[in-house]
Backbone bond lengths (Angstrom), bond angles and torsions (degrees), N, CA, C in turn:
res aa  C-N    CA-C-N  psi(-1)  N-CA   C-N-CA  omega(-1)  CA-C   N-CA-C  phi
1 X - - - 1.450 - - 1.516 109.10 -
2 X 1.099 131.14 131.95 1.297 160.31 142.16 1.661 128.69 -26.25
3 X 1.303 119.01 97.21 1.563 120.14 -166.76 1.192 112.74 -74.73
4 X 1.284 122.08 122.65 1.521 118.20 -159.39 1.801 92.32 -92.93
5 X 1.124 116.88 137.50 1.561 126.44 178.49 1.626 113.74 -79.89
6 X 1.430 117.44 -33.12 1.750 127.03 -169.97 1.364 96.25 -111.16
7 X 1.395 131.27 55.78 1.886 118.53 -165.33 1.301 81.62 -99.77
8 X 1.504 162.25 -5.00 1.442 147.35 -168.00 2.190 82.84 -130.15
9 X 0.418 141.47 27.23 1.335 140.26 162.26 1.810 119.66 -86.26
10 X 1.266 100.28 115.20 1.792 102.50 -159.44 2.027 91.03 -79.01
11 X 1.171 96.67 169.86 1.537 126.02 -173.76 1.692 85.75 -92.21
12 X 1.089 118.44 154.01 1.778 126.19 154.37 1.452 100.71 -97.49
13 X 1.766 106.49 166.88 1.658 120.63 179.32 1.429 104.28 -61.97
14 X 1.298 107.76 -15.13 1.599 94.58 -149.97 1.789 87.26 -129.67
15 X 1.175 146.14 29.56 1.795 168.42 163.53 1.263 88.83 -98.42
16 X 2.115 124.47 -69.94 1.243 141.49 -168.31 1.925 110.10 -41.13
17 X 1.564 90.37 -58.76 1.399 88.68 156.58 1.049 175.60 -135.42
18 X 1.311 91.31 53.08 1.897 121.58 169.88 1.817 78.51 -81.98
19 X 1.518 115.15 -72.41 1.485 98.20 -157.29 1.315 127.90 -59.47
20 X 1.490 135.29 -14.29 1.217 144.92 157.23 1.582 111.68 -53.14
21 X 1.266 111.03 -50.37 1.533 109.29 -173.77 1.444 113.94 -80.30
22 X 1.436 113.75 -14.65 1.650 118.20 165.08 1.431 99.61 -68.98
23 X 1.364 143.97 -61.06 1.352 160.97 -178.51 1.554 104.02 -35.32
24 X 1.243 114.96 -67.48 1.332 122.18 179.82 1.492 112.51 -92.36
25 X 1.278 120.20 28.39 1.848 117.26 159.06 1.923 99.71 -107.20
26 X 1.754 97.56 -9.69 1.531 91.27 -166.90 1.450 128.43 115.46
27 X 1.440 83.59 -20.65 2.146 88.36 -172.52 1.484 97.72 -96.44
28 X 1.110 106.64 105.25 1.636 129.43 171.61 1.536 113.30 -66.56
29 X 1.111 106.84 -48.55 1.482 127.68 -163.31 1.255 98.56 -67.29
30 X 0.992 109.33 -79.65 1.641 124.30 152.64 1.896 120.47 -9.42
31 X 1.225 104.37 -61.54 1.342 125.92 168.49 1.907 108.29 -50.23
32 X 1.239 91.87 -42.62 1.624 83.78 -178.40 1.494 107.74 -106.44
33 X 1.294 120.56 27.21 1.425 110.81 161.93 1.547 90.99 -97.90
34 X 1.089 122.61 -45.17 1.712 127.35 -163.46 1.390 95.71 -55.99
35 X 1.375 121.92 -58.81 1.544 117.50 174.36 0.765 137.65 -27.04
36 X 1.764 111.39 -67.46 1.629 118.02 146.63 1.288 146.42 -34.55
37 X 1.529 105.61 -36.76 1.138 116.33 -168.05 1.636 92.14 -102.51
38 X 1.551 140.01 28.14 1.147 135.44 -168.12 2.021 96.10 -133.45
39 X 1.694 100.26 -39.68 1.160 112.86 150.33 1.658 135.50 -54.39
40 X 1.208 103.03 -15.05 1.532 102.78 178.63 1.498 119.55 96.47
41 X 1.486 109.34 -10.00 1.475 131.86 177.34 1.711 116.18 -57.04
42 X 1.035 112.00 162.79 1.527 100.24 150.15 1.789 110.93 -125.27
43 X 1.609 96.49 124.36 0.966 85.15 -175.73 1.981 136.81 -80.01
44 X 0.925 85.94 1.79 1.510 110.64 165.55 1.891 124.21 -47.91
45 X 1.713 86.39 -32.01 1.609 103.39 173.67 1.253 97.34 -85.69
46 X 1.389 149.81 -39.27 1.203 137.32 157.02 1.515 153.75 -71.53
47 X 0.911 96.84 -21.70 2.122 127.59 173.39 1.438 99.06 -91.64
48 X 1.135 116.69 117.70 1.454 87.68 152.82 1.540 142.25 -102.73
49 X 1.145 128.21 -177.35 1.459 119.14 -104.82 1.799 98.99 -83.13
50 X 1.337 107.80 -49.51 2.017 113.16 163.16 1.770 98.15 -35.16
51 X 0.790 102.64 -64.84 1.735 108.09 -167.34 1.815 107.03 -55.40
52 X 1.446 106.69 -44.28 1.672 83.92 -179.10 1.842 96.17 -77.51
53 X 1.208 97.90 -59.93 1.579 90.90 -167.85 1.277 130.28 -24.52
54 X 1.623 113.96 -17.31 1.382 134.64 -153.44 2.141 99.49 -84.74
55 X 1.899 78.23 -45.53 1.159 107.20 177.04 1.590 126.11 -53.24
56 X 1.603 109.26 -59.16 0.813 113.53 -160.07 2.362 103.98 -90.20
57 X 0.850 94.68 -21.99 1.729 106.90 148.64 1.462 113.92 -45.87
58 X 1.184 118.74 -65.34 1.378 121.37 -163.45 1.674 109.54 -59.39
59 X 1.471 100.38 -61.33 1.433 130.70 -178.95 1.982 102.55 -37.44
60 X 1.770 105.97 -66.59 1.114 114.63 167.75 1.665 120.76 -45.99
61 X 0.468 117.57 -16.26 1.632 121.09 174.03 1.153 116.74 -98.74
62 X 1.667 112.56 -46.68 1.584 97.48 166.39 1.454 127.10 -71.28
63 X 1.233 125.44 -6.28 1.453 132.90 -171.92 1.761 87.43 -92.27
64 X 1.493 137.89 -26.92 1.240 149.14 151.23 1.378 119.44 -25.41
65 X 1.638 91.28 -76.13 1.853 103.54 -173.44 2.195 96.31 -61.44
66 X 1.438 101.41 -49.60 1.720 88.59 -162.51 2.322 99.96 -46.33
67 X 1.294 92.95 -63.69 1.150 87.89 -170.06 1.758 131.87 -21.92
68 X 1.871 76.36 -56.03 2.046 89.79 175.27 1.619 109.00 -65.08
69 X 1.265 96.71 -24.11 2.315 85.64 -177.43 1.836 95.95 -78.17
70 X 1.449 115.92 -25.32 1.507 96.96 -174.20 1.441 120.47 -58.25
71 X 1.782 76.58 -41.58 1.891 101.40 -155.47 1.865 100.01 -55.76
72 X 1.663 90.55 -43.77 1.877 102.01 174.16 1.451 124.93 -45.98
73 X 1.492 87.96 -53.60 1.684 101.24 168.55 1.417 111.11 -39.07
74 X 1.380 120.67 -71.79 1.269 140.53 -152.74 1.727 93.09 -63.85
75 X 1.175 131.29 -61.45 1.200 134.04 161.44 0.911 119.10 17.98
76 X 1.882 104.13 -88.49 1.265 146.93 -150.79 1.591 97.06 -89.25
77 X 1.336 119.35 -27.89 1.355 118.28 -178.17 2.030 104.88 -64.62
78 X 1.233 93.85 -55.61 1.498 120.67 -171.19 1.953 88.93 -59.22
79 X 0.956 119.82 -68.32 1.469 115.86 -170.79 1.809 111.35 -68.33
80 X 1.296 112.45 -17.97 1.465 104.44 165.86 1.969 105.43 -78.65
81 X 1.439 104.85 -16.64 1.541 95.25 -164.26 2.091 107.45 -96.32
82 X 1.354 80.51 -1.68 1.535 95.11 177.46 1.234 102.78 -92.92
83 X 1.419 123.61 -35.41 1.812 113.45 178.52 1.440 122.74 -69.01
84 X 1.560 96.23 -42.73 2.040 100.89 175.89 1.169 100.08 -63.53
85 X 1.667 138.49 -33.02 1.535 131.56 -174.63 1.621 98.96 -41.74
86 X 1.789 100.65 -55.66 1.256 91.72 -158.69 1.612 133.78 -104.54
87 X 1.740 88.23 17.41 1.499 95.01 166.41 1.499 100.87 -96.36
88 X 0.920 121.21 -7.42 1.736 111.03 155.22 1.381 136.19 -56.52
89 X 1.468 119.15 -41.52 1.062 134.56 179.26 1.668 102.14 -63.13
């Protein structure tokens, strides 16, 4: 067994829940890279290496798409709030 170096190292509110909401969407795998990587670990020494990479690909992309639907959102928010400006006038 393996001496963990961060074993008294607390979780933050907001570590707690990214990894809870990985847990309960289903992605386990996932769940225990965040762990690790919340522990101070690398999880790379534990996953191996196709399997995280697989992981951490996927993950990166979805943190990708949210961004671009916000940024879109925000856009479209800003350009709908620029048109009523100026059908007011």
């Amino acid at each position: 067994m393996r001496e963990f170096t961060s074993v008294n190292k607390i979780i933050t509110p907001e570590q707690f829940a990214v990894l809870s909401n990985a847990i309960l969407d289903g992605e386990y795998s996932w769940a225990c890279v965040l762990l690790l990587q919340f522990a101070g670990e690398e999880p790379s020494s534990y996953i191996p290496y196709r399997t995280y990479y697989r992981l951490v690909k996927k993950h990166t992309w979805i943190e990708r798409q949210c961004k671009h639907e916000t940024t879109a959102a925000k856009n479209k928010l800003l350009v709908e709030r620029k048109y009523s400006k100026s059908d007011r006038l």
